[in-house]
C-alpha positions in Angstrom: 74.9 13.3 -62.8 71.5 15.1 -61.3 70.9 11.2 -59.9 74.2 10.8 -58.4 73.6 14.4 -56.8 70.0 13.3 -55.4 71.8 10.5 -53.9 74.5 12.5 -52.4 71.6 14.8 -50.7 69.5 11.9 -49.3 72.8 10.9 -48.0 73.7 13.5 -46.3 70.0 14.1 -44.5 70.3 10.7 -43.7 73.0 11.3 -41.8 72.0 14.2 -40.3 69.4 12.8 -39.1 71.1 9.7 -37.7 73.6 12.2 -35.7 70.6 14.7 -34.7 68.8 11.8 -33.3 72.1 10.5 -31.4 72.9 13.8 -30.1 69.5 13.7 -28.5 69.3 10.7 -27.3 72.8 11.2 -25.2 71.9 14.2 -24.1 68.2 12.3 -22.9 70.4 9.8 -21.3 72.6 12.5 -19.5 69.7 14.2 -18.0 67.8 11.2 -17.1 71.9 9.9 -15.1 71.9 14.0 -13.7 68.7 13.4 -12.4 69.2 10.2 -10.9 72.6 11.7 -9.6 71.0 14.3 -8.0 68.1 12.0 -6.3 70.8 9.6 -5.2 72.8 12.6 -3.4 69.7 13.7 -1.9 68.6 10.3 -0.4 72.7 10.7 1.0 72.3 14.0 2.1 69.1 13.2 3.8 71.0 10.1 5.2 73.9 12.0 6.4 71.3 14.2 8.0 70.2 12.0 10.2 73.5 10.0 10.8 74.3 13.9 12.0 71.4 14.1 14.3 72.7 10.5 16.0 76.0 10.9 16.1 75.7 14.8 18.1 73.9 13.3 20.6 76.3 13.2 23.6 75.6 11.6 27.4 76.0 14.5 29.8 76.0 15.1 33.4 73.8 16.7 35.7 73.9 20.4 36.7 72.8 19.7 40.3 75.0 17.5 41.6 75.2 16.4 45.8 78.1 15.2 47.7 78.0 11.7 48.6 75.6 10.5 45.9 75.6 9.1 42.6 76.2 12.0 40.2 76.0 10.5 36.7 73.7 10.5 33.6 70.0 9.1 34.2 67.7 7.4 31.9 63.9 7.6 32.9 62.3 4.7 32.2 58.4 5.4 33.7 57.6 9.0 32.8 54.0 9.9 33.4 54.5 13.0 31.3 50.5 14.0 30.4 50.3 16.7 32.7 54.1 18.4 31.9 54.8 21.2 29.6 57.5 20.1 27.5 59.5 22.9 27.4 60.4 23.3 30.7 60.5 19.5 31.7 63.5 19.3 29.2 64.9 21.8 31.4 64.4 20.3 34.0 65.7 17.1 32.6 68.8 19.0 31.4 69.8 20.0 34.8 69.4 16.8 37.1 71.4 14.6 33.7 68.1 12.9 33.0 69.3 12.0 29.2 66.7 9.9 27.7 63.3 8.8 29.0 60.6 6.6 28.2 57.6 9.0 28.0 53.6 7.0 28.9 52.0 9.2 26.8 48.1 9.6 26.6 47.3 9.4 23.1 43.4 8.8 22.1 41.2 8.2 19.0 43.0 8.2 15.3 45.2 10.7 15.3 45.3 12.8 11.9 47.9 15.1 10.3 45.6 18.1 10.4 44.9 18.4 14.1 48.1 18.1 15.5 48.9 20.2 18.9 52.0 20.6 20.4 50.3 20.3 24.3 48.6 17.1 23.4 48.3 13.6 21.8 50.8 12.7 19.2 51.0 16.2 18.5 52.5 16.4 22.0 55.0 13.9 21.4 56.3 14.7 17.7 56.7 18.4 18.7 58.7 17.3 21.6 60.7 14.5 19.7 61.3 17.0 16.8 62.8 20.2 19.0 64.3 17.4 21.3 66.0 14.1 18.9 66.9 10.8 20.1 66.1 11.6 23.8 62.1 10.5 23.8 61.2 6.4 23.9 57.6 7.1 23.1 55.0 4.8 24.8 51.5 5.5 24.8 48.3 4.6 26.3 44.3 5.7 25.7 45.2 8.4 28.2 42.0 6.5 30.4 42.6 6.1 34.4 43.2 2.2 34.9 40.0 2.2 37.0 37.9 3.4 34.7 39.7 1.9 31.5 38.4 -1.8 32.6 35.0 -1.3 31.8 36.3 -1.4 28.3 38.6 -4.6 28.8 38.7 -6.8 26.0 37.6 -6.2 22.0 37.1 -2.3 22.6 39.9 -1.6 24.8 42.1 -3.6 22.2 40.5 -1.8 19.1 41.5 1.5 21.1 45.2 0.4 20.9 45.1 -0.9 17.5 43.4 1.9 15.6 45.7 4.6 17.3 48.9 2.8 16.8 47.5 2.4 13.3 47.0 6.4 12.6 49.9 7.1 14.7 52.2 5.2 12.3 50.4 7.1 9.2 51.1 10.1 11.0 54.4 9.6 12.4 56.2 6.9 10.8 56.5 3.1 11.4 59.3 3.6 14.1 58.1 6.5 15.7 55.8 4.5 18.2 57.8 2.3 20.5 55.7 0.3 23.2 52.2 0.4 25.2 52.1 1.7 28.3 51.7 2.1 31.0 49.2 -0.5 31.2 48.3 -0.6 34.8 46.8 -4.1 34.9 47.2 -3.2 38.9 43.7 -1.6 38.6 41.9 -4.4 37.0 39.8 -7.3 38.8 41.1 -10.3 35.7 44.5 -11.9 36.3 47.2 -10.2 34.2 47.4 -12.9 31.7 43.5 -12.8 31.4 43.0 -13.2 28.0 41.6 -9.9 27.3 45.0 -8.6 28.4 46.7 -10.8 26.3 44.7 -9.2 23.6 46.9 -6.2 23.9 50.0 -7.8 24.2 49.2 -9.4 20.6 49.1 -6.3 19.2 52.5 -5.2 20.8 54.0 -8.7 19.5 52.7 -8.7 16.1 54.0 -5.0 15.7 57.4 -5.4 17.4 56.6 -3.0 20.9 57.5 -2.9 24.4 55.0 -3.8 26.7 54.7 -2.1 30.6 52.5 -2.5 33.0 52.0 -2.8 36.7 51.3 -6.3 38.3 50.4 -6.6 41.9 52.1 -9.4 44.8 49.1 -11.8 44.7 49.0 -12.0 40.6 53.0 -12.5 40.0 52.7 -15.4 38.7 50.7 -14.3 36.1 54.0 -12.2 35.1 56.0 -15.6 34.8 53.0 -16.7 32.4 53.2 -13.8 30.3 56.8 -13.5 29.6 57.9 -17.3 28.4 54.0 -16.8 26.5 55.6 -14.1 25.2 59.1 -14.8 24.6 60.4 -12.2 21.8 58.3 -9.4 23.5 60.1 -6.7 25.8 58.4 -6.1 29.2 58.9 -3.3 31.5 57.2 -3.8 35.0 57.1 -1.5 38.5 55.3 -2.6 41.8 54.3 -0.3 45.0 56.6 -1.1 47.3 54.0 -3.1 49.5 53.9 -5.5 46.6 57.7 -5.6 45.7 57.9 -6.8 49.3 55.5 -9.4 49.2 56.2 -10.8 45.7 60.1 -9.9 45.6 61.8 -13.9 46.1 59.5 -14.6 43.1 60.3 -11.9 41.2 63.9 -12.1 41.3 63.4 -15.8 40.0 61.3 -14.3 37.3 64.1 -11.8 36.1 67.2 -14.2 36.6 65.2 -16.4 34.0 63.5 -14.8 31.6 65.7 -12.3 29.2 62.6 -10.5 28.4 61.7 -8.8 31.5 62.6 -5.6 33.8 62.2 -3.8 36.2 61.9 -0.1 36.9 63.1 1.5 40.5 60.7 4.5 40.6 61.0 8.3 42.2 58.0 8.0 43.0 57.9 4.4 44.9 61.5 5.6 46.6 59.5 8.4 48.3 57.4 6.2 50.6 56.4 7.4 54.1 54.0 5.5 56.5 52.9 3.1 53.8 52.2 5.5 51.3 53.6 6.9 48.4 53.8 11.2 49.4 54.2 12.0 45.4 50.4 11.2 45.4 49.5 11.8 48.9 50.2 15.7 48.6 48.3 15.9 45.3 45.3 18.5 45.8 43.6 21.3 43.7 46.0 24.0 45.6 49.2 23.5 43.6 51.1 26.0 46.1 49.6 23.9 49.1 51.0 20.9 47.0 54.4 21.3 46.9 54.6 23.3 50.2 53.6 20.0 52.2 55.7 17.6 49.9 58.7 20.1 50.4 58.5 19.9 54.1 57.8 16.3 54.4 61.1 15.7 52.3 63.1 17.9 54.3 62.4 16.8 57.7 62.7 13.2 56.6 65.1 12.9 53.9 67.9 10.3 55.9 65.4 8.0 56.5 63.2 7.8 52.9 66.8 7.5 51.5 67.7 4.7 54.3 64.3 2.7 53.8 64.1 3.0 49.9 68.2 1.7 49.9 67.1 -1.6 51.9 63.9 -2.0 50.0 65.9 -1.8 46.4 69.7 -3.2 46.7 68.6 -6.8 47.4 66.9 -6.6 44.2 69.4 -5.0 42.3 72.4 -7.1 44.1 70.0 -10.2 42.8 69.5 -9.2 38.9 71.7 -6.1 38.9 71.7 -6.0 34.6 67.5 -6.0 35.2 67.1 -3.1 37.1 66.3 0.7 35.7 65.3 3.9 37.5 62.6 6.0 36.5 60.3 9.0 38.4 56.9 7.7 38.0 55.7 11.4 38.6 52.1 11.8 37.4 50.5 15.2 39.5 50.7 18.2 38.0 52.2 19.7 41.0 55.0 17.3 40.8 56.7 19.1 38.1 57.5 22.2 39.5 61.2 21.9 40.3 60.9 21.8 43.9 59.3 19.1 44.0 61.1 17.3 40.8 64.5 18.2 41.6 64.0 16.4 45.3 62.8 13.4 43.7 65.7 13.1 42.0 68.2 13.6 44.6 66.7 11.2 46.9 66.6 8.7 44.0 70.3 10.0 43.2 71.3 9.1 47.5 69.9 5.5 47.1 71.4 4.8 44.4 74.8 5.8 45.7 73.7 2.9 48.1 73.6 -0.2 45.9 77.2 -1.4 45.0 79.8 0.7 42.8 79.5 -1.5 39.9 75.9 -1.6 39.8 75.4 2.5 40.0 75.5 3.3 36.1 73.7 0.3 34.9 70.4 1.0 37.3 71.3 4.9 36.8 71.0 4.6 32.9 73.5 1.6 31.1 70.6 -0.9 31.7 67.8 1.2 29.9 70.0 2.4 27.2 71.2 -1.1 26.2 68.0 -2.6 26.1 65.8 -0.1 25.0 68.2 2.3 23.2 68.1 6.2 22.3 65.4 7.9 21.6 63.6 8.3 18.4 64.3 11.2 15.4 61.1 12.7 14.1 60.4 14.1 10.7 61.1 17.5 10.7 58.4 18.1 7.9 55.5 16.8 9.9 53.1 20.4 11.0 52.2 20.9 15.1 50.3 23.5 15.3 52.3 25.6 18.4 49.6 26.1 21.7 52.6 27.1 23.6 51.0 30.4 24.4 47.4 29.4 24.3 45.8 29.4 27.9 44.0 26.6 29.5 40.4 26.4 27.9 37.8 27.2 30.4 35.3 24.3 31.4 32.4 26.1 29.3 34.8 26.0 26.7 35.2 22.3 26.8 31.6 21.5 27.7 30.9 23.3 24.2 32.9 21.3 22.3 31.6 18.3 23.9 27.6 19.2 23.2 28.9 20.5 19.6 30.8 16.9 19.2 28.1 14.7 20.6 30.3 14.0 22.8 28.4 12.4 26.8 30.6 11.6 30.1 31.1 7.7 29.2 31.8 8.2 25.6 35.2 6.4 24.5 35.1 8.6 21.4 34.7 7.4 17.9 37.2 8.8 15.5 34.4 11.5 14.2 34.1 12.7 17.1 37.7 13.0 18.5 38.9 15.0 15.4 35.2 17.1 15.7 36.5 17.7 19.7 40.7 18.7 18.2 39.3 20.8 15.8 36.4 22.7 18.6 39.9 23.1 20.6 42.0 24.2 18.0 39.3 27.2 17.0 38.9 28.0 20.7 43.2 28.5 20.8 43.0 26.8 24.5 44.4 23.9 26.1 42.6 20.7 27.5 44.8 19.6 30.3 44.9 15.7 30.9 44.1 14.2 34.6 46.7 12.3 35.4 47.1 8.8 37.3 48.2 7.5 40.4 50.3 4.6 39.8 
């Protein structure tokens, strides 16, 4: 009896083990699904997220509108946007319908996630891309005059490109960087398919970018070259109008054949008095004095910069009217007060009312939008430090952070020394303004 007793105990622990152990092992397996449950609807509600930031996105109009011109949404496509403070060239954007733009940014060195400002460098362009989604195309160069960049042409100018695209991407993300440029090849004594150029395009081609730059009338066969060399690689070009002339039976030959190439009508080539280009003619240390003489030279002159940029662009567009793009190519400093911006834009806006009806949208924005699409989205949980109310740092200032950063004249700055020079900056609370380019 006392056996059949034991037996009936061991049986009944037995079994209360067997169900403890099952209980717990359900309940392990219901945790381990409500966890995965709750990843998966995270990884959705992050996806939603940025469906939402897409989809709100919607093409507007421009506040400033003028009777008898073409009055619909923009798309820049050749923004020299170094010397612009970003929160008032959206505004500025905002009111003359410029939606999206292609921004040639100056990014140098190996950017990092520690010295990140919002007035410069990648810093510049995530802040901007983060407060402003899917309105930024984000091209960059070394932020190095075209003049001056050629001394560098070849293995060190491409190692330039490669390591910043490189830190960029660690920084930013793999799609946050979307072409090179602008490359202006216009400055450079080599032919544009030299093969020190071609250096850089490799890199755009082996990581999927857009390519721009600037060929001149005596090299333009150099762009046929380059584009069936390069056949699955996107390139943006504009000329100075003295070179569109010269080159332009060629280059409409080019565009009709080649999918892979465009062409950008620029603000800043439109404006063209007396053989020059008066965007950069009026550039001078007096900003007032600046805009004062581009103002009146606009003003007194407006019919006929409209009339001559018309007949130097609608043969082109009438030619390959699904190749051409507008842009500003505005590059002085000066250039973006609104005065001088918002005249750009309406002479721009006049001779594009002069090409046909049905080309109007496409050069306006429909072109640039198809082939180079919205902007991008940043990540919201990437840190810029915010220099918005920082003033410009003094030259002592700079020259300081130079000595302290080893840092000569000629220097193209090793990675050391470029976060050294950020982080100098950053502890001064100033801004370096960029020198732009002409071109």
């Amino acid at each position: 009896m006392i056996k059949k007793r034991s037996v009936l105990i061991v049986l009944v622990i037995a079994i209360a083990i067997i169900a403890l152990y099952s209980y717990f092992a359900i309940n392990s397996n219901d945790v381990e699904e409500a966890q995965e449950d709750v990843e998966h609807v995270e990884v959705q509600n992050q996806s939603k997220e940025v469906e939402a930031v897409k989809e709100k996105f919607k093409i507007f109009d421009p506040v400033l509108t003028y009777s008898g011109a073409y009055n619909g949404p923009l798309y820049g496509t050749s923004e020299q946007v170094g010397s612009a403070s970003m929160n008032s060239y959206f505004q500025t954007l905002d009111k003359n319908g410029i939606n999206f733009f292609i921004g040639m940014f100056g990014i140098s060195g190996e950017p990092s996630a520690d010295t990140l400002i919002s007035d410069q460098g990648l810093g510049k362009v995530i802040d901007a891309a983060q407060k402003h989604p899917s309105r930024i195309v984000p091209f960059f160069n070394p932020g190095i005059g075209g003049e001056e960049v050629e001394q560098y042409l070849g293995d060190e100018l491409t190692s330039m490109y490669s390591n910043t695209l490189s830190a960029s991407r660690q920084v930013a993300g793999v799609e946050f960087i979307k072409g090179f440029g602008e490359v202006e090849t216009q400055e450079w004594s080599v032919q544009h398919n030299d093969q020190k150029v071609r250096q850089l395009i490799d890199i755009a081609q082996t990581n999927d970018l857009y390519f721009m730059f600037h060929p001149v009338a005596n090299k333009i066969d150099d762009v046929k070259k380059i584009v069936e060399a390069y056949p699955n690689t996107i390139f943006l070009i504009h000329m100075y109008r003295e070179d569109l002339d010269k080159s332009m039976p060629k280059l409409i030959t080019i565009l009709k054949e080649h999918e892979n190439l465009y062409f950008s009508i620029d603000a800043a080539h439109i404006l063209y008095v007396n053989g020059n280009d008066i965007i950069y003619t009026y550039d001078g240390t007096n900003k007032e004095s600046s805009i004062s003489k581009f103002v009146s030279s606009i003003d007194s002159q407006e019919k006929s910069i409209i009339r001559n940029g018309i007949a130097a662009y609608k043969p082109l567009v009438d030619a390959v009217p699904d190749k051409v793009m507008w842009g500003t190519e505005i590059g002085p400093e000066y250039a973006f007060d609104a005065r001088v911006f918002d005249r750009a834009v309406k002479i721009s806006r006049f001779v594009i009312a002069g090409f046909n009806n049905e080309h109007q949208e496409a050069v306006g924005y429909k072109n640039a939008l198809r082939v180079f699409g919205e902007g991008v989205i940043a990540d919201p949980n990437i840190k810029v430090i915010n220099t918005d109310t920082w003033p410009e740092c003094t030259a002592s200032q700079t020259s300081a952070c130079d000595e302290s950063c080893a840092i000569r004249e000629t220097d193209v700055l090793t990675r050391e020394q470029d976060i050294c020079f950020f982080n100098c900056i950053i502890s001064n609370e100033c801004r370096e303004i960029p020198e732009s380019d002409v071109g």
